[in-house]
ChimeraX commands (.cxc) that place a marker at each C-alpha (Angstrom):
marker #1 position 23.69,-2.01,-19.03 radius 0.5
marker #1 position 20.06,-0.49,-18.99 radius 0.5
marker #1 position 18.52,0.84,-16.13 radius 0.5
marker #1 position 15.10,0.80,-15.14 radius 0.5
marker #1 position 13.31,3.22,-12.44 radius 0.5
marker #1 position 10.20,4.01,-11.16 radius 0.5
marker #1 position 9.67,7.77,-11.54 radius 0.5
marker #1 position 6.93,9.90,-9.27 radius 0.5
marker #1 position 6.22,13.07,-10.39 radius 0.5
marker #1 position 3.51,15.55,-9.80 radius 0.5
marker #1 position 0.47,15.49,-12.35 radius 0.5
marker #1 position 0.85,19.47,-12.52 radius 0.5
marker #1 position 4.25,19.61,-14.45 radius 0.5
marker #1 position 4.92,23.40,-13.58 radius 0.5
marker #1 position 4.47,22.87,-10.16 radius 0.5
marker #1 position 7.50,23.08,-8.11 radius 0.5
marker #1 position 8.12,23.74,-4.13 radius 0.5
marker #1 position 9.94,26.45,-3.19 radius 0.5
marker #1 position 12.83,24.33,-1.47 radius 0.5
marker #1 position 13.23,20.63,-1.45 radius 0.5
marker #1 position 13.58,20.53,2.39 radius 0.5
marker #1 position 9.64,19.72,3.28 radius 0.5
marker #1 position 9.26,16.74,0.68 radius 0.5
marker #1 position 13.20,14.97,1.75 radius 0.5
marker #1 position 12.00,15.81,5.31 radius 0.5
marker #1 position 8.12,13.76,4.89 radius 0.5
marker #1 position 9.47,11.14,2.80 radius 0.5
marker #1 position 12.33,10.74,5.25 radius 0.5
marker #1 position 9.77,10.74,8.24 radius 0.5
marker #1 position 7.70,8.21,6.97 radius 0.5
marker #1 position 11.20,5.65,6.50 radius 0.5
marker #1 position 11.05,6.26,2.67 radius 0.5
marker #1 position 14.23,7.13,2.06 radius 0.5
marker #1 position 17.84,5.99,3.56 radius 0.5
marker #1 position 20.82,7.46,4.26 radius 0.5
marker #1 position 22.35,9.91,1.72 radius 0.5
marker #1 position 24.83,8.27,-0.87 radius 0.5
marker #1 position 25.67,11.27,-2.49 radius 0.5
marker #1 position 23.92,14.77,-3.28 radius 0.5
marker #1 position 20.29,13.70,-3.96 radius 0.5
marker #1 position 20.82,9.74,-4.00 radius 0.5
marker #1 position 19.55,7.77,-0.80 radius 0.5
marker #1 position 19.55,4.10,0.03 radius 0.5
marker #1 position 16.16,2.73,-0.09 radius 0.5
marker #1 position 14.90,3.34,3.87 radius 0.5
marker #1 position 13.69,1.38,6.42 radius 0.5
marker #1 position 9.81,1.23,5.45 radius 0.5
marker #1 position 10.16,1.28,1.61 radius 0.5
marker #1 position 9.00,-2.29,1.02 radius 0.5
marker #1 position 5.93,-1.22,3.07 radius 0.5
marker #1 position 5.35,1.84,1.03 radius 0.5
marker #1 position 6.27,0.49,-2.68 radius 0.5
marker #1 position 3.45,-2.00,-3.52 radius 0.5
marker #1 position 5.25,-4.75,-6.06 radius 0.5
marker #1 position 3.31,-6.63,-8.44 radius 0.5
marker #1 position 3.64,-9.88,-9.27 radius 0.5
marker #1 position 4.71,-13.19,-7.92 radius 0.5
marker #1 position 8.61,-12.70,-7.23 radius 0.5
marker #1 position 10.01,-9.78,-7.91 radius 0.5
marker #1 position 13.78,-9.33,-6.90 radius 0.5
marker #1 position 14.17,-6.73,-5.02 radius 0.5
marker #1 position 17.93,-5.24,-3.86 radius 0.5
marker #1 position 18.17,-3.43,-0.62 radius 0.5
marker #1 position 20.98,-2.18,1.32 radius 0.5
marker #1 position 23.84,-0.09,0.47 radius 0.5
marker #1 position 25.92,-1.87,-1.69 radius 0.5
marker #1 position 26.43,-0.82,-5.46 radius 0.5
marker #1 position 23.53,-3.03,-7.14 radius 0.5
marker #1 position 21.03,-2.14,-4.31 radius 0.5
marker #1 position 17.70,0.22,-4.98 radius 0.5
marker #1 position 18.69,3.76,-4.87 radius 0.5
marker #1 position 16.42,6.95,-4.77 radius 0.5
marker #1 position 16.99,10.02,-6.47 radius 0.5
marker #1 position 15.58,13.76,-5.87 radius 0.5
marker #1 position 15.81,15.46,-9.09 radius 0.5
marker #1 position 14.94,18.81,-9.65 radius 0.5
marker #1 position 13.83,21.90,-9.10 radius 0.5
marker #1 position 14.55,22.64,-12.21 radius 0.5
marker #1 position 13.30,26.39,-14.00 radius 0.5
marker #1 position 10.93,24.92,-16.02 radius 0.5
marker #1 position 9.28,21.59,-16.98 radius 0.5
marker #1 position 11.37,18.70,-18.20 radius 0.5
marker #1 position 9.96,15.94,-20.31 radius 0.5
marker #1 position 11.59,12.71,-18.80 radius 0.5
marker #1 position 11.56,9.30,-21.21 radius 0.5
marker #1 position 13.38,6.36,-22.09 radius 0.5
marker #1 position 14.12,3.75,-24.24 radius 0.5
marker #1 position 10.50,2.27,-24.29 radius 0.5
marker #1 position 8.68,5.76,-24.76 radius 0.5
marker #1 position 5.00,4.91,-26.06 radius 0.5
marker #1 position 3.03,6.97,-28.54 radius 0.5
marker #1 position 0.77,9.10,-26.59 radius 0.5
marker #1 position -3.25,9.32,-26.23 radius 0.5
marker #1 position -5.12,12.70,-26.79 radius 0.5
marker #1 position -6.10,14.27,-24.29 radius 0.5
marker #1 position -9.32,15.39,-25.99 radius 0.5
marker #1 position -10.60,12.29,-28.00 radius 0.5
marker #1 position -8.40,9.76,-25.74 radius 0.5
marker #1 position -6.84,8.18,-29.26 radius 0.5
marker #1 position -3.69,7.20,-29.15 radius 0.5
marker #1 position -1.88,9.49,-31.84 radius 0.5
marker #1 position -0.53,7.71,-35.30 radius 0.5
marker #1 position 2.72,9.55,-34.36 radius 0.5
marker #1 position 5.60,6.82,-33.54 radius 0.5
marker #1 position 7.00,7.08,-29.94 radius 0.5
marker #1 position 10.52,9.71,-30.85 radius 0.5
marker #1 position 12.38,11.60,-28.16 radius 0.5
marker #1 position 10.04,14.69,-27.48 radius 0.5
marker #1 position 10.59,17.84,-25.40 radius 0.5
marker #1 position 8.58,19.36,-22.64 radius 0.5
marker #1 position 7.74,22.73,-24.73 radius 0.5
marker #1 position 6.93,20.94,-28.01 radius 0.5
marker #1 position 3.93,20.86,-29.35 radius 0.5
marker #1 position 1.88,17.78,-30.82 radius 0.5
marker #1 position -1.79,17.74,-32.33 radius 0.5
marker #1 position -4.17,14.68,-32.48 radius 0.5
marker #1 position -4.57,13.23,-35.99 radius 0.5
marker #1 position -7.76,11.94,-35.07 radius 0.5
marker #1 position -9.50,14.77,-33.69 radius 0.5
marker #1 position -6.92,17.50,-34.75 radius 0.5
marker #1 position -6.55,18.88,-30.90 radius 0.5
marker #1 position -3.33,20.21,-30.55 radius 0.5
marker #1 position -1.33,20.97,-27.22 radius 0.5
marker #1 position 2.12,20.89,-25.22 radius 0.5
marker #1 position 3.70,17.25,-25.15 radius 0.5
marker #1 position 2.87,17.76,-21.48 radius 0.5
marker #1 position -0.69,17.50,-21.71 radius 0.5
marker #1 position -0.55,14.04,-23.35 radius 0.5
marker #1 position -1.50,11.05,-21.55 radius 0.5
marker #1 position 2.19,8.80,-22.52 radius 0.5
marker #1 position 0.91,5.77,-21.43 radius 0.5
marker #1 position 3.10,5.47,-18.19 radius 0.5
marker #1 position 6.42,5.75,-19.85 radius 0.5
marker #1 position 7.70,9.24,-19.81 radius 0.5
marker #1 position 6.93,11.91,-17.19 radius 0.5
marker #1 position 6.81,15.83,-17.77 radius 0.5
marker #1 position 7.87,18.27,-14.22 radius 0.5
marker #1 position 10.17,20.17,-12.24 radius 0.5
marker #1 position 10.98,17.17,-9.81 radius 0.5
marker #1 position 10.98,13.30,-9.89 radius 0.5
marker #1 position 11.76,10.76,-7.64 radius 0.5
marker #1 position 13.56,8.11,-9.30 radius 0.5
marker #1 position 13.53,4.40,-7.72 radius 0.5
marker #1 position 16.51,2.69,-9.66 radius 0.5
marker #1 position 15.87,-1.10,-10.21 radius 0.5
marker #1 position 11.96,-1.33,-10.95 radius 0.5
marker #1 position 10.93,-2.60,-14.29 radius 0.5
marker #1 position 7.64,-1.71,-16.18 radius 0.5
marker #1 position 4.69,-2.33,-14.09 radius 0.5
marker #1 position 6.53,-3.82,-11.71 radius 0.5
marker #1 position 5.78,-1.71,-8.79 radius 0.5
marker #1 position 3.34,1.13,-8.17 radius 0.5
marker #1 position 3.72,3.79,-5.06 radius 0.5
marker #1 position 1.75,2.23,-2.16 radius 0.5
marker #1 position -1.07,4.74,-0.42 radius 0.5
marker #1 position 0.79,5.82,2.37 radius 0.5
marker #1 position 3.07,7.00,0.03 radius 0.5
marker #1 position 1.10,8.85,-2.15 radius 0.5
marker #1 position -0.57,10.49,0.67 radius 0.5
marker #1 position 2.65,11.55,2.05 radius 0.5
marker #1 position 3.53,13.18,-1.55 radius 0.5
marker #1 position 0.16,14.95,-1.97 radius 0.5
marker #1 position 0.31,16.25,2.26 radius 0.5
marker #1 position 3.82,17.26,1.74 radius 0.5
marker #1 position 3.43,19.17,-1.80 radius 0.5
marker #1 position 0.07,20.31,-1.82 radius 0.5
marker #1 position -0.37,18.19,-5.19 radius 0.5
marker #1 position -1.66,14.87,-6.40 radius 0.5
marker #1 position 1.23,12.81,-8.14 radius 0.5
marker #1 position 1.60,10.03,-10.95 radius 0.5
marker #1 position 3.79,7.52,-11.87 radius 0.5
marker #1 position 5.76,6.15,-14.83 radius 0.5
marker #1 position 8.20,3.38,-16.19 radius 0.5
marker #1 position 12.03,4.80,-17.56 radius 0.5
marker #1 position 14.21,2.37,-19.19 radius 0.5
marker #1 position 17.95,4.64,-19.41 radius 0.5
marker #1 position 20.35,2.63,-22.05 radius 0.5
marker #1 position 24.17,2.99,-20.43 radius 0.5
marker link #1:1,2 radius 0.2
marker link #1:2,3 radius 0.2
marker link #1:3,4 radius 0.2
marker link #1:4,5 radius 0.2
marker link #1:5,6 radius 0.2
marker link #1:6,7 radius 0.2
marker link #1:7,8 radius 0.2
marker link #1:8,9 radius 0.2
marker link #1:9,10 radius 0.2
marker link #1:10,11 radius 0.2
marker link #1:11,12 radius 0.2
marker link #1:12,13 radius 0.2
marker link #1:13,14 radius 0.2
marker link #1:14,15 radius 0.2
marker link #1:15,16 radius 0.2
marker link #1:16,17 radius 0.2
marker link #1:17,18 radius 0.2
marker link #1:18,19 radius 0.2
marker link #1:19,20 radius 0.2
marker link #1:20,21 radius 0.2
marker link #1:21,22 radius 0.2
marker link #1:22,23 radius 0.2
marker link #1:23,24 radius 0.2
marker link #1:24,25 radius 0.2
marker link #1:25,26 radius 0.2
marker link #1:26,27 radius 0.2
marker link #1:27,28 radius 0.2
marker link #1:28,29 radius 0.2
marker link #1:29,30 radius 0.2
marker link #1:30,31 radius 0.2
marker link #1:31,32 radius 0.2
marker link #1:32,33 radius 0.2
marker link #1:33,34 radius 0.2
marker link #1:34,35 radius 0.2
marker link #1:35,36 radius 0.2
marker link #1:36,37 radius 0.2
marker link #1:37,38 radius 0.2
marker link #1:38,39 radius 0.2
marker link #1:39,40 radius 0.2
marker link #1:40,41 radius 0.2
marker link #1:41,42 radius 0.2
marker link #1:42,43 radius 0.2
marker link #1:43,44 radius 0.2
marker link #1:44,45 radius 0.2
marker link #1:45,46 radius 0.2
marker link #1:46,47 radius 0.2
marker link #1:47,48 radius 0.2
marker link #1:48,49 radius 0.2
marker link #1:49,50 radius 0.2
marker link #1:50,51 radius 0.2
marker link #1:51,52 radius 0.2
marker link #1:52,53 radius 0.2
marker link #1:53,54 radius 0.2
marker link #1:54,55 radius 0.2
marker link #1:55,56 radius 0.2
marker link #1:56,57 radius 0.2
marker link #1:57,58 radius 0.2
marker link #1:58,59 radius 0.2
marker link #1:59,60 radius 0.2
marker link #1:60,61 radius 0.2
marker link #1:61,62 radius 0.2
marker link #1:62,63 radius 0.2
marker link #1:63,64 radius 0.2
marker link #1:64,65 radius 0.2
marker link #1:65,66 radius 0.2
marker link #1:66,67 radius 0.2
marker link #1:67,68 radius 0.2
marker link #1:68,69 radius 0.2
marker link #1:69,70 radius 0.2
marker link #1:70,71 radius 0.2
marker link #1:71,72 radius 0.2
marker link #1:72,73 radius 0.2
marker link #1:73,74 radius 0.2
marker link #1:74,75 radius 0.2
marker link #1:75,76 radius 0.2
marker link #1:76,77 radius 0.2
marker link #1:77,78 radius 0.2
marker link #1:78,79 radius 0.2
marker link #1:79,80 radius 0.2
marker link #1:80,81 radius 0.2
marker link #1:81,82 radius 0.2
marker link #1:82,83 radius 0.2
marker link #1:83,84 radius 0.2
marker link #1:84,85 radius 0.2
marker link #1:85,86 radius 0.2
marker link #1:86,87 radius 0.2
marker link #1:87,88 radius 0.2
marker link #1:88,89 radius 0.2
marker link #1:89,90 radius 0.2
marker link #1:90,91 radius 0.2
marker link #1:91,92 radius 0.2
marker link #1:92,93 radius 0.2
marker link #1:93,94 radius 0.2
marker link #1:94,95 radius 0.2
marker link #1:95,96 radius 0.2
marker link #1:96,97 radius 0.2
marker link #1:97,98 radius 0.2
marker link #1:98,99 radius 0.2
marker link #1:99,100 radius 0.2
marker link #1:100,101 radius 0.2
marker link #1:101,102 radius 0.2
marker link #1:102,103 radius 0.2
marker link #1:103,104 radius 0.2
marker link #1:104,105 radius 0.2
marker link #1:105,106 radius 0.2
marker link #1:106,107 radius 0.2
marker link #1:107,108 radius 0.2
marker link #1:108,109 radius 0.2
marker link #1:109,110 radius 0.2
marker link #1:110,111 radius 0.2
marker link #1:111,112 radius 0.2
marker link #1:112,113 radius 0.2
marker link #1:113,114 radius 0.2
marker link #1:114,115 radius 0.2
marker link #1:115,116 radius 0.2
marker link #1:116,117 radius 0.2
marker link #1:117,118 radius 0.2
marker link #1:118,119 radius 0.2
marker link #1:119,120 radius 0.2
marker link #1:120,121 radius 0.2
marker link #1:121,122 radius 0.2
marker link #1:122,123 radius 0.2
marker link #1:123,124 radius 0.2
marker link #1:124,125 radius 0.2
marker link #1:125,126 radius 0.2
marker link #1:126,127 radius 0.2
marker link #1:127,128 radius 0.2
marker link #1:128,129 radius 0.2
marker link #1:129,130 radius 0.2
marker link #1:130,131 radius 0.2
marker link #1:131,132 radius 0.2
marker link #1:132,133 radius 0.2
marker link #1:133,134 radius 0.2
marker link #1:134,135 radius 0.2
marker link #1:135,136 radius 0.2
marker link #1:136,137 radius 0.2
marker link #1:137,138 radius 0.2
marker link #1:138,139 radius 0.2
marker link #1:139,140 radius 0.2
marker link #1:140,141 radius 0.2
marker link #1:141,142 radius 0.2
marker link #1:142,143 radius 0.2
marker link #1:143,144 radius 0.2
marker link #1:144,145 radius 0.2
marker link #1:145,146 radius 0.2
marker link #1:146,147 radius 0.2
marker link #1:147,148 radius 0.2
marker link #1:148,149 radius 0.2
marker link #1:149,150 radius 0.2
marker link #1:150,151 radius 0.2
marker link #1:151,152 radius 0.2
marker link #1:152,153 radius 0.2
marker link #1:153,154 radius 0.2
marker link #1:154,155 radius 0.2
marker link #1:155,156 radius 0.2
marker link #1:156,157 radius 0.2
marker link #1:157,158 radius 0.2
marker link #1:158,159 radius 0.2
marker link #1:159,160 radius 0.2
marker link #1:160,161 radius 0.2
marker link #1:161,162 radius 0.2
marker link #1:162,163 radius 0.2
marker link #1:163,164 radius 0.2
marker link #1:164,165 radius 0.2
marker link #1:165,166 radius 0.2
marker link #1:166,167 radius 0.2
marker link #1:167,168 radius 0.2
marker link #1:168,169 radius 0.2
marker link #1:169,170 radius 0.2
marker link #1:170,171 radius 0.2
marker link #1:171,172 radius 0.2
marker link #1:172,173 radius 0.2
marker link #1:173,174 radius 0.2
marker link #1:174,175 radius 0.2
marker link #1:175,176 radius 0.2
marker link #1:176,177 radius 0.2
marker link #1:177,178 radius 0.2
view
């Protein structure tokens, strides 16, 4: 069974807080996150549906604690940056000449290093623009059960991320075979 998630992350992919305590403790405060399932996995809180805009005309959405409902995950800090993809991982756009690179979409890592065929810039993989399906940091948020352009964070939300981290944050699409 695949999985599909929503994953925030901050644009600045070295970035990292010092603790996790200040961004659980905002994103708790504003009823985005539930009670703790298990070391870094809530339950989708009280205000979620009010701070997760979903597209779309009838989108099924799973709340509540039981095994199929949406969960959140707090991953990270990890030491350095960590290229997060899936199973629909799109070739990615320069950031230079905005092209999108002749290179096929292959598992990449956050330190490799890619150049434009079209212009011949070359740079980290986490300087590309992937198209909304792969994310490059040192913490996500993971919201289990949203498909691709599904749902987008809402402004309240994004607001709390940038107050509560100093930074602004982005979004992408993860499709996880298993």
């Amino acid at each position: 069974m695949a999985g599909h998630f929503l994953v925030l992350y901050p644009k600045n992919p070295v970035w990292a807080p010092a603790s996790l305590a200040p961004l659980l403790n905002a994103l708790k405060s504003i009823g985005f996150l539930g009670a703790e399932r298990s070391a870094g996995l809530y339950s989708a809180g009280p205000e979620y549906l009010g701070l997760v805009t979903y597209l779309g005309c009838s989108p099924q959405i799973a709340l509540g604690e039981n095994e199929a409902a949406t969960t959140i995950r707090i991953a990270g800090i990890f030491d350095a940056p960590r290229f997060v993809q899936g199973a629909a991982l799109k070739p990615p756009r320069c950031p230079q000449c905005r092209k999108t690179l002749d290179k096929p979409a292959a598992p990449v890592e956050a330190g490799e290093n890619l150049r434009c065929n079209h212009c011949g810039h070359g740079g980290n993989a986490c300087d590309f623009d992937w198209r909304s399906s792969a994310a490059c940091g040192r913490v996500f948020i993971e919201i289990s059960n949203v498909f691709e352009s599904e749902a987008v964070p809402g402004e309240a939300l994004a607001d709390c991320l940038r107050e509560a981290s100093g930074e602004a944050w982005d979004c992408c699409y993860v499709r996880k075979a298993g």
